[in-house]
N, C-alpha and C positions, 0 to 999 in steps of 0.2 A: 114557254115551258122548256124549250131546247135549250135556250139561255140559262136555267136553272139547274138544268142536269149539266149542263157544259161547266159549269161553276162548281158544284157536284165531286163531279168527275176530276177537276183541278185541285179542286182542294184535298182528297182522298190519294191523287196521287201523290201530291208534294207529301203528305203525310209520311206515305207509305216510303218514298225514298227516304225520308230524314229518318225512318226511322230503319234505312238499310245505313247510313252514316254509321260509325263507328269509331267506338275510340280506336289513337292508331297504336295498333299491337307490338310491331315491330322494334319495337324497344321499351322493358321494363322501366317506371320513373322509380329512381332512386327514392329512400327515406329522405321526408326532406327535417334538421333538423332549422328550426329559426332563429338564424344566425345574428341575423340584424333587428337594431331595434326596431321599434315604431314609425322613425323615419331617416332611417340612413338607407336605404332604399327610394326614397322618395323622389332626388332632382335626379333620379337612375331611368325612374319609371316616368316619371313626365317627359322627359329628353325620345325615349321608345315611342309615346302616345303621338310626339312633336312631329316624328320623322315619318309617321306614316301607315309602323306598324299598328296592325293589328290581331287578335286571339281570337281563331271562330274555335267558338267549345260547346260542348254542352255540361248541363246542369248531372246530368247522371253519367259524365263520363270519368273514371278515378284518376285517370291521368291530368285529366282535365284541373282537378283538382287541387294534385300535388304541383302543376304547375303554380296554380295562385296561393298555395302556401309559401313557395318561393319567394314569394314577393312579398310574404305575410299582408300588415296593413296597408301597405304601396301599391298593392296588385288597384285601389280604387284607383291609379291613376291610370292604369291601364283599359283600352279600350278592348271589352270581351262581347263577338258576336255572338248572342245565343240562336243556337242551328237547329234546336230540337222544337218540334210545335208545340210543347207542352210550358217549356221552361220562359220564363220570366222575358216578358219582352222578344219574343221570339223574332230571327228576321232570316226566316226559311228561303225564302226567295230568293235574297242575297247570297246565302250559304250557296243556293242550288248553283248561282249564276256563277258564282266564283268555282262551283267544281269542286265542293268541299266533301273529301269522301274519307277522311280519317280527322278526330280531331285528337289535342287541341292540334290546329294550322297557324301557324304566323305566317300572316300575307303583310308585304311593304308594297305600299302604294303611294302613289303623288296622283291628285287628279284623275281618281278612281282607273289607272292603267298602275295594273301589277308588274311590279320589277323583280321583286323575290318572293320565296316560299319556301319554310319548314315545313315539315310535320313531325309529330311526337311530340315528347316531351325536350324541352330544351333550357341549359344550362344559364346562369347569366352571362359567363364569359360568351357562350356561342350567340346567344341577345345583342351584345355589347357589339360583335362581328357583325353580326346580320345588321344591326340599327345605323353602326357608328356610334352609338353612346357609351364615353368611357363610365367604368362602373364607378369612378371614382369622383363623385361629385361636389 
């Protein structure tokens, strides 16, 4: 029975933190308009997914959002952690571990040891910096 409330009690808190997560404020995401087509975006976005990065977001975040309009049809090649328990494939635990308290976060990793970290909304040109991926593919 201790076992069950201990489980309980785990699961309700993790809840209760993701849902103190938040989109991150600290900067307005621009209108995004979709520049590129269907896939001149594409060896952009695979080259980002290659090196490591990844997008912890959530589903009900707007910022969140306008990031993967950026990327219009290309954003599939990008890896997006969902951090909210509700949303689609959720992976809360990971979110928690990585320290995820504003989304969307770009974390670059190699061999699950983080090297870098955005938060907000971010541009391609500043992607391109962060990854090493030139845009120009």
């Amino acid at each position: 029975m201790l076992r069950i409330m201990q489980k309980l009690f785990l699961i309700f808190f993790l809840s209760i933190a993701l849902l103190l997560v938040s989109c991150a404020p600290q900067q307005e995401a621009p209108e995004v308009q979709e520049a590129a087509g269907p896939s001149e975006l594409d060896g952009f976005a695979k080259c980002v997914y290659e090196t490591g990065a990844r997008m912890y977001g959530q589903y009900t975040c707007g910022v969140c959002k306008k990031q993967r309009e950026l990327f219009g049809p290309s954003f599939q090649y990008i890896q997006e952690i969902e951090c909210h328990p509700r949303g689609e494939n959720p992976q809360t635990q990971r979110c928690l571990e990585r320290d995820i308290e504003k989304t969307p976060t770009w974390i670059l990793e190699k061999n699950g040891i983080e090297s870098d970290r955005l938060t907000g909304f971010q541009t391609l040109e500043l992607l391109s910096e962060f990854s090493g991926c030139p845009l120009e593919q």
